[in-house]
DRENDOSE-773536 format. One line per field, with one value per residue (C-alpha): residue number from 1; residue in three letters; chain; x, y negated, z. Coordinates in pm, 1 decimal. Layout:
! DRENDOSE-773536
pos <- NUM; ...
code <- ala; ...
unit <- A; ...
X <- X; ...
Y <- Y; ...
Z <- Z; ...
! end
This chain:
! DRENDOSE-773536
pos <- 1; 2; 3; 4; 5; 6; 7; 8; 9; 10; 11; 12; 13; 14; 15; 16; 17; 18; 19; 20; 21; 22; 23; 24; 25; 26; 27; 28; 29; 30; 31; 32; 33; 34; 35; 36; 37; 38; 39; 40; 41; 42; 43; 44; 45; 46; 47; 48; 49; 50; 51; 52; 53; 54; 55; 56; 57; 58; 59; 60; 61; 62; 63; 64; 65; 66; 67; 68; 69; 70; 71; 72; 73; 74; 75; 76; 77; 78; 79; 80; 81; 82; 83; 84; 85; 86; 87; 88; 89; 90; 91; 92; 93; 94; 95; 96; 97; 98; 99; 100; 101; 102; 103; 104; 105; 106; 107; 108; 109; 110; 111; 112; 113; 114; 115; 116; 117; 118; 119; 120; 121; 122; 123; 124; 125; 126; 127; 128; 129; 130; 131; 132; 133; 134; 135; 136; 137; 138; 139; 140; 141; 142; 143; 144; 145; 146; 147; 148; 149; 150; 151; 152; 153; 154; 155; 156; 157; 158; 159; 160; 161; 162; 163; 164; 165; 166; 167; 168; 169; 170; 171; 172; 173; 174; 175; 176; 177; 178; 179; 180; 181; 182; 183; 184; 185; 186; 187; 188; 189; 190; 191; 192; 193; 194; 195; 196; 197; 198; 199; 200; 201; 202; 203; 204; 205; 206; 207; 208; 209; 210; 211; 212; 213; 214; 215; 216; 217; 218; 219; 220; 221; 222; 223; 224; 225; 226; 227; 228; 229; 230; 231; 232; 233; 234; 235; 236; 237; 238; 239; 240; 241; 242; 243; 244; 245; 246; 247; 248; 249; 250; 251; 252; 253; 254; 255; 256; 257; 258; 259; 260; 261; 262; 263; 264; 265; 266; 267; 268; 269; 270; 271; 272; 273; 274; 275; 276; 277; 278; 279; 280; 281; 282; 283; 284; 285; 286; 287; 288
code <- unk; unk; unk; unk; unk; unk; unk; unk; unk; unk; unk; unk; unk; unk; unk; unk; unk; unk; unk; unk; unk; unk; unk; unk; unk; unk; unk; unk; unk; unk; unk; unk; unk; unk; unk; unk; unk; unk; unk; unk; unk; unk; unk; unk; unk; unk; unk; unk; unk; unk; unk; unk; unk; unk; unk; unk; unk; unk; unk; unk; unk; unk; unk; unk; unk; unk; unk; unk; unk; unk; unk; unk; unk; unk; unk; unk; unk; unk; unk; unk; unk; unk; unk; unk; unk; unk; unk; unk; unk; unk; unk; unk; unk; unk; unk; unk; unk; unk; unk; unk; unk; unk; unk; unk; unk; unk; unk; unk; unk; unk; unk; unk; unk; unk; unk; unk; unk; unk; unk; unk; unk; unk; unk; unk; unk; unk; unk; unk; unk; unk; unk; unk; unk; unk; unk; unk; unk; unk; unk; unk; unk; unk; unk; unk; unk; unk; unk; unk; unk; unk; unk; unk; unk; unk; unk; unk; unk; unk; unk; unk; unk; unk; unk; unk; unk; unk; unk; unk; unk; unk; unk; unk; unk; unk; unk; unk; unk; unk; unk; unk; unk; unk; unk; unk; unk; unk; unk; unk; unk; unk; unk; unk; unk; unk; unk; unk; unk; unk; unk; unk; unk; unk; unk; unk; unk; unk; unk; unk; unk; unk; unk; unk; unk; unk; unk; unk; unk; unk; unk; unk; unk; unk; unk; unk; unk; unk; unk; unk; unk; unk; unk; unk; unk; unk; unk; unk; unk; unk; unk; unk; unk; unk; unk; unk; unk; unk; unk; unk; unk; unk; unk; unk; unk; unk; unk; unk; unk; unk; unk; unk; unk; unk; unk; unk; unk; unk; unk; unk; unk; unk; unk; unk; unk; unk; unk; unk; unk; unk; unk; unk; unk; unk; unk; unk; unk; unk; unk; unk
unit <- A; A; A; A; A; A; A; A; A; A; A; A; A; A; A; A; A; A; A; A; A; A; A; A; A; A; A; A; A; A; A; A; A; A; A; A; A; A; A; A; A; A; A; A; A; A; A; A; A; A; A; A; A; A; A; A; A; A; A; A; A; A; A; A; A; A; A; A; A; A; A; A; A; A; A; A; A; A; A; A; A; A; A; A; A; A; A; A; A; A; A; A; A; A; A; A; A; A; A; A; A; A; A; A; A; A; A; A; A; A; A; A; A; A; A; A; A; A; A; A; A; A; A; A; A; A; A; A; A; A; A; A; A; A; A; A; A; A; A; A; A; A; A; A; A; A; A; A; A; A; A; A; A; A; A; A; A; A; A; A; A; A; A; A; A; A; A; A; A; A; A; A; A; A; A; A; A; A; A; A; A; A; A; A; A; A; A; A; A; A; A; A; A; A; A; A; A; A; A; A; A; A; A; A; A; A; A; A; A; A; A; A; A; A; A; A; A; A; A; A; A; A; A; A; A; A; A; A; A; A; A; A; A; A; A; A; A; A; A; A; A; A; A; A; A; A; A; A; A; A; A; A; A; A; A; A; A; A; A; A; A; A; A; A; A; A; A; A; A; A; A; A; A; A; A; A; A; A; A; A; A; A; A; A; A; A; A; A
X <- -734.3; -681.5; -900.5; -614.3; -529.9; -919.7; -909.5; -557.1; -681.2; -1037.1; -821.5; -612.2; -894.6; -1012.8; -739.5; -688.0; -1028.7; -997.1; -652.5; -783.5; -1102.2; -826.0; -589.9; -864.6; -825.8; -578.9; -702.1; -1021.7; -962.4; -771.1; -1064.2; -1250.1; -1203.6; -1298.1; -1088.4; -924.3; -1100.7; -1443.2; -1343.9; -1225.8; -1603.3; -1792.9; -1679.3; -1591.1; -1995.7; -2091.9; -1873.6; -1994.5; -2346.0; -2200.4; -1988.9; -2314.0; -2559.1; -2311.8; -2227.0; -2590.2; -2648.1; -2522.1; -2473.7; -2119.8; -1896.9; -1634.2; -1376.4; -1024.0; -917.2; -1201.8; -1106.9; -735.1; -741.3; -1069.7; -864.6; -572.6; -810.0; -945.4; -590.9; -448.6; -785.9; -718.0; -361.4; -381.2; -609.3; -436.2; -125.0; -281.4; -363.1; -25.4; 211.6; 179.0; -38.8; 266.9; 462.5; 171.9; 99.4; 453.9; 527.7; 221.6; 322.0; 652.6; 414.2; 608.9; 878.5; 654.2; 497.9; 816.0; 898.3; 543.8; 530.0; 902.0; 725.7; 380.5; 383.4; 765.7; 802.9; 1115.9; 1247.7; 1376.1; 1726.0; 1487.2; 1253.0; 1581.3; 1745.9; 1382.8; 1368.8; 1697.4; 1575.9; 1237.3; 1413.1; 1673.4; 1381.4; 1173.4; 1475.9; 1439.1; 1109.0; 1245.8; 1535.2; 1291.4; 1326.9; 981.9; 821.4; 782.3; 402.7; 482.1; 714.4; 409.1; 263.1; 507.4; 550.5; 153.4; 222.2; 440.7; 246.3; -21.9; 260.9; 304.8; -89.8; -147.2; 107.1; -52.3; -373.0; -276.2; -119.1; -396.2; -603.0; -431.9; -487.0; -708.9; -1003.8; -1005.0; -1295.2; -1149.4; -1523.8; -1615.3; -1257.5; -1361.3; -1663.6; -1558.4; -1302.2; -1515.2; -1769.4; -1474.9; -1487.4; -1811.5; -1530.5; -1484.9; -1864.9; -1732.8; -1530.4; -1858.4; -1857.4; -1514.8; -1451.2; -1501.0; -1485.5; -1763.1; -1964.7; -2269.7; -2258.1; -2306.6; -2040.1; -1768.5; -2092.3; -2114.2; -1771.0; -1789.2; -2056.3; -1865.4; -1568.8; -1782.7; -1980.1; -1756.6; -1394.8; -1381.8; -1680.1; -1658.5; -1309.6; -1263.1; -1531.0; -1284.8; -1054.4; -1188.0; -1274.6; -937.0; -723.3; -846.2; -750.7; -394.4; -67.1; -33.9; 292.2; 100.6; -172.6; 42.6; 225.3; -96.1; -213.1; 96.0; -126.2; -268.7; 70.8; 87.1; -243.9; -292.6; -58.0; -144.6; -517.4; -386.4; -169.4; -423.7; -708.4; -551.1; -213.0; -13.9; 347.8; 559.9; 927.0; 1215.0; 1367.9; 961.7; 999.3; 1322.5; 1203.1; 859.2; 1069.0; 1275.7; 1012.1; 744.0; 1048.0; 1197.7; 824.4; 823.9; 1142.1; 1113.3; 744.4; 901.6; 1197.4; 975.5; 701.4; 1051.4; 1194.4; 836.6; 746.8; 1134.0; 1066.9; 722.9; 866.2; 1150.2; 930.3; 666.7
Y <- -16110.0; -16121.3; -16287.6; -16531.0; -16641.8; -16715.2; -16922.3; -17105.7; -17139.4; -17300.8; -17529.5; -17608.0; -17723.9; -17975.9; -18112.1; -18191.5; -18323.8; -18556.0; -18658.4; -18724.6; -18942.4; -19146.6; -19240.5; -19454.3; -19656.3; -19918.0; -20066.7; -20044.3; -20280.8; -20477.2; -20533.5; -20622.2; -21050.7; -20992.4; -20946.7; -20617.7; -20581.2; -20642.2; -20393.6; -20126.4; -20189.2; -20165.8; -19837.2; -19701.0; -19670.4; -19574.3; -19295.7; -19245.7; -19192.2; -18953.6; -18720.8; -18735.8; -18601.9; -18335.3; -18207.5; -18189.0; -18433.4; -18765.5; -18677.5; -18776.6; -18464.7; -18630.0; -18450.5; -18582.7; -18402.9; -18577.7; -18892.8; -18905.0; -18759.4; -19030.9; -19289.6; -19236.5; -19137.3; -19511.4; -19672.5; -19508.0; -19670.5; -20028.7; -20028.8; -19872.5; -20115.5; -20440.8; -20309.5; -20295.0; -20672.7; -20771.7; -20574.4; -20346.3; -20066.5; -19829.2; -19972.2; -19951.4; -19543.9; -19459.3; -19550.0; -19415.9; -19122.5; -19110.3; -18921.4; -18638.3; -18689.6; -18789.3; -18427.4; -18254.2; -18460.0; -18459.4; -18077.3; -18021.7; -18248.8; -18119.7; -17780.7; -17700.5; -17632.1; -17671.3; -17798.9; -17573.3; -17665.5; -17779.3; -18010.4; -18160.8; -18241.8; -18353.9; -18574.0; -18742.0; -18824.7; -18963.8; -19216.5; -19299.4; -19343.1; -19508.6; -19805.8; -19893.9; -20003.5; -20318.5; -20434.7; -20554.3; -20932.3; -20989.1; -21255.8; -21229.3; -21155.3; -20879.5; -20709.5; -20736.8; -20549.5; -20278.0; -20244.3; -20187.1; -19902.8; -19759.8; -19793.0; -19581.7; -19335.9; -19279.2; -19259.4; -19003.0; -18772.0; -18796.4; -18712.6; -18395.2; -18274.4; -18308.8; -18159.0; -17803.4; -17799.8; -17502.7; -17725.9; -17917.7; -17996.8; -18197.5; -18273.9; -18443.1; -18586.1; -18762.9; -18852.0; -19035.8; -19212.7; -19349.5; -19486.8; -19640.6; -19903.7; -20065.2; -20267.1; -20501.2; -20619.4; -20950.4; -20997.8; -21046.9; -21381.9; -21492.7; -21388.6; -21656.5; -21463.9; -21265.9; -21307.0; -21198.8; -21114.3; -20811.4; -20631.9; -20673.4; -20483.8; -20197.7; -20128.9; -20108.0; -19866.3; -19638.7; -19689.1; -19607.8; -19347.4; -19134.8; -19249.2; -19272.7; -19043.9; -18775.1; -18739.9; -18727.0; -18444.2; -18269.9; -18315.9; -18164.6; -17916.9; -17818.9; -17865.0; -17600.0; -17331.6; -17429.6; -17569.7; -17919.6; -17912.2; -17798.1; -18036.7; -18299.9; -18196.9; -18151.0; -18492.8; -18628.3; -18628.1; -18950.0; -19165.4; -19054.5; -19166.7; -19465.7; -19720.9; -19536.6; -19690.3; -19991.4; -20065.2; -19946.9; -20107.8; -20466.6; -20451.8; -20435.8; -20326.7; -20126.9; -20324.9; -20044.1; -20040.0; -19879.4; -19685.1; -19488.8; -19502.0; -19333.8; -19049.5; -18982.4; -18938.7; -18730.7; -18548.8; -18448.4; -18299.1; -18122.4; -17970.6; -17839.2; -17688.2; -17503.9; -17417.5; -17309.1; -17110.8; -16921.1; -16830.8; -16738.4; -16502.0; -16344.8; -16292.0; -16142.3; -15897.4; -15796.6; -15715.8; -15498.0
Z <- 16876.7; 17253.0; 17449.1; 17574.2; 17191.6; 17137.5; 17433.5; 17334.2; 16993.8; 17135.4; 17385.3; 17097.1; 16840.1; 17107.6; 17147.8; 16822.1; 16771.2; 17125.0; 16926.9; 16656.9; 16763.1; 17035.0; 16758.3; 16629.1; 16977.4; 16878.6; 16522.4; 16751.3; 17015.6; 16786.6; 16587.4; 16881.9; 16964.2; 17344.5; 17653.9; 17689.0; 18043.8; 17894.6; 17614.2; 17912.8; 18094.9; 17805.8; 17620.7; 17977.3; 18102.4; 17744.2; 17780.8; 18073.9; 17939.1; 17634.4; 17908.6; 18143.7; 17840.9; 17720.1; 18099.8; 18160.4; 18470.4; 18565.3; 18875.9; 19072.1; 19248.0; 19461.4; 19588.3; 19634.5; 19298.4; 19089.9; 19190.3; 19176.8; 18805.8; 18754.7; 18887.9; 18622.6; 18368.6; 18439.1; 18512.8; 18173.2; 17966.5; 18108.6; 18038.9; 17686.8; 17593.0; 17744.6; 17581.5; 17216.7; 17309.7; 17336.5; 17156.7; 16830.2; 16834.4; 16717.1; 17005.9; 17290.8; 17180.7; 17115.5; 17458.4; 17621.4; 17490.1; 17639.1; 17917.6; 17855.7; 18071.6; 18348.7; 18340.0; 18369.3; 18698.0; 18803.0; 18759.8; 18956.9; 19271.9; 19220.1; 19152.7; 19200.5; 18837.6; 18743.4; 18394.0; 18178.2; 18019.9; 17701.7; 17882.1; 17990.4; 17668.2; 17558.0; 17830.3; 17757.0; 17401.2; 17529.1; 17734.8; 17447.8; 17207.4; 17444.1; 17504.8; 17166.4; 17191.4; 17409.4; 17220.3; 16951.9; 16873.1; 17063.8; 17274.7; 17656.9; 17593.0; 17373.6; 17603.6; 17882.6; 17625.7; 17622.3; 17969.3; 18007.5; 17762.2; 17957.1; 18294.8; 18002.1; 17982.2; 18381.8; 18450.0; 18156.8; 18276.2; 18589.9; 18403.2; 18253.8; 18551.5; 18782.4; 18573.7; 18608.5; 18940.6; 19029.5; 19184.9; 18957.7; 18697.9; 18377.8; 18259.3; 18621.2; 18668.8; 18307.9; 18423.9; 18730.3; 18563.1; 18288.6; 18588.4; 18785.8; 18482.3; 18644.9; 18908.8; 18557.3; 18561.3; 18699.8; 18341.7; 18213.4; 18318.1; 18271.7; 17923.0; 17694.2; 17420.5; 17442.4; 17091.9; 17039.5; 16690.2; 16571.1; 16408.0; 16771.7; 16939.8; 16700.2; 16690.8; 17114.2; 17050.8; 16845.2; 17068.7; 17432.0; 17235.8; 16970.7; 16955.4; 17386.3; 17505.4; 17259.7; 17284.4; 17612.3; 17631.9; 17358.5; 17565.5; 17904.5; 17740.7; 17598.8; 17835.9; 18059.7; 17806.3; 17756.9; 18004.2; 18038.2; 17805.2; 17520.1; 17514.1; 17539.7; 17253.1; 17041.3; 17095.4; 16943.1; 16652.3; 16801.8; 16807.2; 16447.8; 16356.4; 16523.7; 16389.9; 16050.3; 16076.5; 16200.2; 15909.8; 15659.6; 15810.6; 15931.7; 15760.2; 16080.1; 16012.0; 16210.2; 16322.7; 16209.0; 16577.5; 16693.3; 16403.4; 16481.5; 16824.2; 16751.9; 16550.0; 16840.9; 17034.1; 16883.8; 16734.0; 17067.5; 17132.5; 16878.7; 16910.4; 17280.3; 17210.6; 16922.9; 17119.0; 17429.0; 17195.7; 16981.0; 17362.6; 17521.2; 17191.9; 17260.1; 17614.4; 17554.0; 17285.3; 17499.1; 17785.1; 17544.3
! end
């Protein structure tokens, strides 16, 4: 095996296992009783702490690429989790997840990258299924809700793109953005309802810890071995998941419209990365 396919396969596993742990992320914070800001500072410095041990020093490297991708690391946490607070978990990853789109234009401004005639169609399906998501028969809190999902969906792109810049460092980028949640200490003494029982704090624990800290470690260190497209295509696995837990777990349903919406979506993915990898294999062959 060449030693680009070990490294795509490595990048790949990862990914799925940073997919994997985030799709627990929404039956999560649901589960939680306290504010969504609390919930961002608390599992943000404990991940902090878990990306810290596994890097090997807690020390901070600042440069402006560390803490623009920290920054929407951090921005992407806050809203994900404010989202799950006020609308349905399917309906605040679906939409985050709509990200897609935002690579392709962040990639033709960034890096002059333009879309291929694929990534076009794809994106035209993302939007379609992505207006379905607020034509639900839903309360004004609940469409807050989606909207913070899709602010998710604009600051993850920007995520993944960043992050294949050549200076950049995923792991410290990560880092950084985890430690930008200490600006919430103040929510400490505002949130009423803060508990101090036990089971809310354990769940935080395993949240900062494993489902946050962990995966985001996964995840720096996959998406250096493969293109932004692809990663973002393998963590589709955590849209999939996530309002899967939540229904199992707290009996959350998913309303039809989010539903069709959702399979648009992560269908349209799915399509252009099979359509890119069928064209890129061709090319490759024809070329050999």
């Amino acid at each position: 095996m060449k030693l680009q396919h070990i490294h795509q396969l490595k990048g790949s596993l990862f990914m799925i296992g940073a997919a994997t742990l985030w799709s627990l992320g929404g039956v999560l914070s649901k589960a939680i009783p306290f504010h969504p800001l609390t919930i961002s500072l608390v599992r943000g410095l404990l991940a902090a702490i878990m990306i810290g041990a596994v890097k090997g020093s807690f020390n901070i490297k600042l440069n402006r690429h560390h803490v623009f991708a920290g920054l929407f690391m951090f921005l992407t946490t806050v809203l994900f989790i404010s989202a799950n607070k006020l609308t349905s978990a399917a309906n605040a990853i679906m939409l985050q997840y709509t990200s897609i789109i935002f690579i392709i234009i962040l990639n033709k401004l960034f890096y002059k990258i333009s879309p291929h005639a694929i990534e076009k169609r794809t994106f035209v399906f993302v939007v379609l299924g992505m207006i379905l998501f607020f034509f639900q028969e839903i309360n004004f809190e609940a469409q807050m809700g989606n909207i913070l999902a899709l602010g998710s969906g604009i600051t993850f792109a920007f995520v993944f793109v960043l992050n294949k810049h050549p200076l950049a460092q995923p792991l410290e980028s990560t880092y950084l953005g985890q430690l930008m949640s200490i600006v919430l200490v103040p929510m400490l003494w505002f949130d009423t309802s803060i508990t101090f029982e036990v089971q809310p704090w354990l769940l935080l624990l395993f949240m900062g810890f494993v489902q946050l800290g962990l995966g985001y470690v996964f995840f720096a260190k996959g998406i250096g071995h493969i293109s932004a497209l692809s990663a973002n295509l393998i963590t589709t696995i955590e849209p999939i998941l996530n309002p899967l837990w939540v229904f199992i777990i707290l009996g959350e349903l998913i309303h039809p419209l989010s539903l069709i919406g959702g399979f648009i979506i992560i269908g349209s993915i799915l399509w252009m990365n099979i359509s890119i990898t069928s064209l890129t294999s061709k090319t490759m062959s024809l070329e050999n």
